[in-house]
C-alpha positions as CSV (number, residue, x, y, z in Angstrom):
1,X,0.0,0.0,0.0
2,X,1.2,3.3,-1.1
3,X,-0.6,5.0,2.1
4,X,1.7,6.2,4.7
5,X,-0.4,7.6,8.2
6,X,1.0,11.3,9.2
7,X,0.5,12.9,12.4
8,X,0.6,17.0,12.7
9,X,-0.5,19.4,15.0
10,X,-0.4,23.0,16.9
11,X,0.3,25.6,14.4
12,X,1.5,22.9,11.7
13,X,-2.3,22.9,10.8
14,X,-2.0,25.7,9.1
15,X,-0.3,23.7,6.3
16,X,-2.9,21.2,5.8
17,X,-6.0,23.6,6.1
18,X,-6.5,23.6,2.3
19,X,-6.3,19.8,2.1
20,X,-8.8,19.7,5.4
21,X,-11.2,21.6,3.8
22,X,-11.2,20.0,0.5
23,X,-11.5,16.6,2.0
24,X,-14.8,17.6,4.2
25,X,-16.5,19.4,1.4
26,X,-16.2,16.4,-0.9
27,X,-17.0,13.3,1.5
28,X,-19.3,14.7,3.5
29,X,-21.3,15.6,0.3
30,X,-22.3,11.8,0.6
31,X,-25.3,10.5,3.2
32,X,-25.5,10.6,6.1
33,X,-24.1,14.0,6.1
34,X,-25.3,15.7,3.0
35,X,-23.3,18.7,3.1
36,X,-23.2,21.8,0.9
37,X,-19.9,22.8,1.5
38,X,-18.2,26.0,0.8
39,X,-14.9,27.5,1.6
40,X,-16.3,30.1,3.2
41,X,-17.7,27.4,6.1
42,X,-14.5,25.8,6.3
43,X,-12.9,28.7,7.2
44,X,-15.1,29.4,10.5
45,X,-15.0,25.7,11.2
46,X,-11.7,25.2,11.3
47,X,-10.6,28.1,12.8
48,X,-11.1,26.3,15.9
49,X,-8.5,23.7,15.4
50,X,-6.1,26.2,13.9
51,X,-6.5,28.4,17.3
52,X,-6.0,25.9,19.7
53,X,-2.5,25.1,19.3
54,X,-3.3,21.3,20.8
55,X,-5.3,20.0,17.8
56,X,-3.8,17.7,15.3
57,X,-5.1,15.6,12.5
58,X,-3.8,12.1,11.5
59,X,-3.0,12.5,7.7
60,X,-3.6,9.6,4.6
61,X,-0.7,10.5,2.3
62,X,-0.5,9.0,-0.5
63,X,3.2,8.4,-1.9
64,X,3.0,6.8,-5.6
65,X,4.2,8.6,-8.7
66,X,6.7,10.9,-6.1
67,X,4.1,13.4,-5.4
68,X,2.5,13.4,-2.2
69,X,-1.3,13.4,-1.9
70,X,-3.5,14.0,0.9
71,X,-6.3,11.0,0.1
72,X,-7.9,11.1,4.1
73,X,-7.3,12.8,7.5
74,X,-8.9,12.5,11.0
75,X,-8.9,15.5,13.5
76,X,-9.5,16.3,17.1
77,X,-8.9,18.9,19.6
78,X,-9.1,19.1,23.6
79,X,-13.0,19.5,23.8
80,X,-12.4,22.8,26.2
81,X,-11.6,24.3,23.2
82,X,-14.2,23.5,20.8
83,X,-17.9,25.5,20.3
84,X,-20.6,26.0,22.3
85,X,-22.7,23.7,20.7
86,X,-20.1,20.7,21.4
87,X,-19.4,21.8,25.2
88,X,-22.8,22.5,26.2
89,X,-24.4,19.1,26.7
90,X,-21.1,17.8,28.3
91,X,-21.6,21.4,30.5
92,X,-25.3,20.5,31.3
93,X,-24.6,16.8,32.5
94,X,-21.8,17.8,35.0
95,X,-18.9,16.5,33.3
96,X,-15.9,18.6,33.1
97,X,-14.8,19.6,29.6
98,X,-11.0,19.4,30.4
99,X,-11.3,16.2,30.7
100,X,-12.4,15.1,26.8
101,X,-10.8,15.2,24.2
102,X,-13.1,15.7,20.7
103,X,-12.3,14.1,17.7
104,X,-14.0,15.9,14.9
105,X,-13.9,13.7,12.0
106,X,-12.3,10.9,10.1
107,X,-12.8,11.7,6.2
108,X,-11.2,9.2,3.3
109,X,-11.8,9.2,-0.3
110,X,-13.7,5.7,-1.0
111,X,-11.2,4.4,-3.3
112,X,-8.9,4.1,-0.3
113,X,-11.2,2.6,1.9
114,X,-10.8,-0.8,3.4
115,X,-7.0,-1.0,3.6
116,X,-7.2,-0.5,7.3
117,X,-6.7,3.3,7.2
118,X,-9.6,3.9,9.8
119,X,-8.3,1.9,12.2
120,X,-4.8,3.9,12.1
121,X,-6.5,7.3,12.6
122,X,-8.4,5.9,15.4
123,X,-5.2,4.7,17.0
124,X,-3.0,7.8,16.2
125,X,-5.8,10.1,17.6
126,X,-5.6,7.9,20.6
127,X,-1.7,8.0,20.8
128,X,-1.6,11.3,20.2
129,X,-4.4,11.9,23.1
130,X,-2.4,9.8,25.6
131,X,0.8,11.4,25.0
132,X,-0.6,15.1,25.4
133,X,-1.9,13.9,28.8
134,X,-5.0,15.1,31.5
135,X,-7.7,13.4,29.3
136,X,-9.6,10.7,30.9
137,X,-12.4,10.4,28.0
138,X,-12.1,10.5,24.5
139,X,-15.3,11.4,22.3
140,X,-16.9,12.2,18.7
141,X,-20.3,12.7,17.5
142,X,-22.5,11.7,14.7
143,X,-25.3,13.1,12.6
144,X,-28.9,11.5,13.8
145,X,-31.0,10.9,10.5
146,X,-34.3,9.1,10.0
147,X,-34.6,5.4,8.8
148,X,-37.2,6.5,5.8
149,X,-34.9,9.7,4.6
150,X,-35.8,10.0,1.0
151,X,-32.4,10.4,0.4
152,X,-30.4,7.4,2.1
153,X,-29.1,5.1,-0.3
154,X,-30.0,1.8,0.0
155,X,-27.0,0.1,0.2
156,X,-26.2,2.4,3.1
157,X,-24.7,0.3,6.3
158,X,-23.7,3.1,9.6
159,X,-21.0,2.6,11.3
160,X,-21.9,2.2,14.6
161,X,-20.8,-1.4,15.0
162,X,-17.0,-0.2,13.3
163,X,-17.3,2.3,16.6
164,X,-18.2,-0.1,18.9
165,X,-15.0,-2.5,17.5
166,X,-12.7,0.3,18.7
167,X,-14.2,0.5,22.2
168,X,-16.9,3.7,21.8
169,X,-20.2,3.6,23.5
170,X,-23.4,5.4,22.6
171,X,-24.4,8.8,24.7
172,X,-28.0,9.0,23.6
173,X,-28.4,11.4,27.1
174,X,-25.7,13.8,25.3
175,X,-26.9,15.6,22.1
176,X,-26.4,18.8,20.2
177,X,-27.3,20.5,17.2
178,X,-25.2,21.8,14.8
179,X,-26.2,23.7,11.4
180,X,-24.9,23.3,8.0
181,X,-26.6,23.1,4.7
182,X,-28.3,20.0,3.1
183,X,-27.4,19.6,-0.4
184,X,-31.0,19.2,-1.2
185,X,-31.9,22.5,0.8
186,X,-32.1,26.2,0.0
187,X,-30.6,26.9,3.2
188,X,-28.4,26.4,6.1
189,X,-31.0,23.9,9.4
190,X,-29.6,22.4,12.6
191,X,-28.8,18.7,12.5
192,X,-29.4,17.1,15.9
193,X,-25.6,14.9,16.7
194,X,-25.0,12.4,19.0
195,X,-21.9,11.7,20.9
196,X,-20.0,8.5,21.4
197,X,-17.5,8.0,23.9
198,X,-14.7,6.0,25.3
199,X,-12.4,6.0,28.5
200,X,-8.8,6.2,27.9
């Protein structure tokens, strides 16, 4: 496999913003997400990782032909740094955000899919977690759509059994919302997200 696995962080995001950006617009597009991207959204998004100086992102690089390609990366930051929307429900349960670390996404482009690349940004995340040190939880959420949306494609198959394999629970008593727009909307709606969790 021509994939090599890349860990960056603090200010070296700053490099890999553009790659970032282009990766969520184009595989999010797909269900369950749905998302009408634009640069413009990026930017504010991931400002926040950009800001923090502790978030990283585990990059898929692609090495053939000489020329480096980023093909997949998976982020995170320390959850006391992240939005309202993603601290709040932590916030109203009691639990102290300093001790979670988010992990915002894991994006790949389906031709590299199934060569065990997920599994290595799960584990990098996690090293990279571990090493940084005062986390004692470790967390992401999903988007929450209904079984009958006219738009899921049938061969569709989520991936909460792939989380459960790498030791995430279900938090259906932590939920947020979070707006972006639907590619089949006219306009930016909230999307309610549900949080999955695992001790370190």
């Amino acid at each position: 496999m021509s994939v090599v696995l890349k860990t960056v962080s603090g200010h070296e995001l700053v490099y890999w913003i553009e790659d970032l950006a282009r990766l969520r617009i184009q595989i999010f597009r797909e269900y369950p997400y749905l998302y009408d991207g634009t640069t413009e959204y990026e930017q504010d998004y991931l400002a926040t990782y950009i800001e923090s100086g502790q978030a990283m992102a585990v990059l898929a690089v692609d090495c053939k032909g000489g020329e480096d390609k980023i093909v997949g990366a998976s982020t995170g930051v320390p959850m006391s740094h992240e939005s309202e929307e993603f601290r709040q429900p932590f916030l109203d349960a009691g639990i102290d955000t300093d001790t979670l670390f988010y992990c915002g996404e894991s994006v790949l482009l389906p031709e590299y899919r199934g060569q065990g690349i997920y599994k290595g940004f799960f584990s990098g995340r996690e090293q990279y977690v571990r090493r940084l040190g005062g986390f004692q939880k470790i967390c992401f959420c999903g988007v929450m759509r209904a079984d009958d949306h006219p738009m899921k494609p049938e061969e569709y198959q989520p991936l909460d059994a792939v989380w459960q394999h790498f030791g995430y629970q279900a938090c259906p008593e932590l939920t947020t919302c979070y707006p972006w727009k639907d590619i089949d909307q006219p306009e930016s709606s909230d999307h309610l997200m549900m949080f999955w969790m695992k001790t370190l």
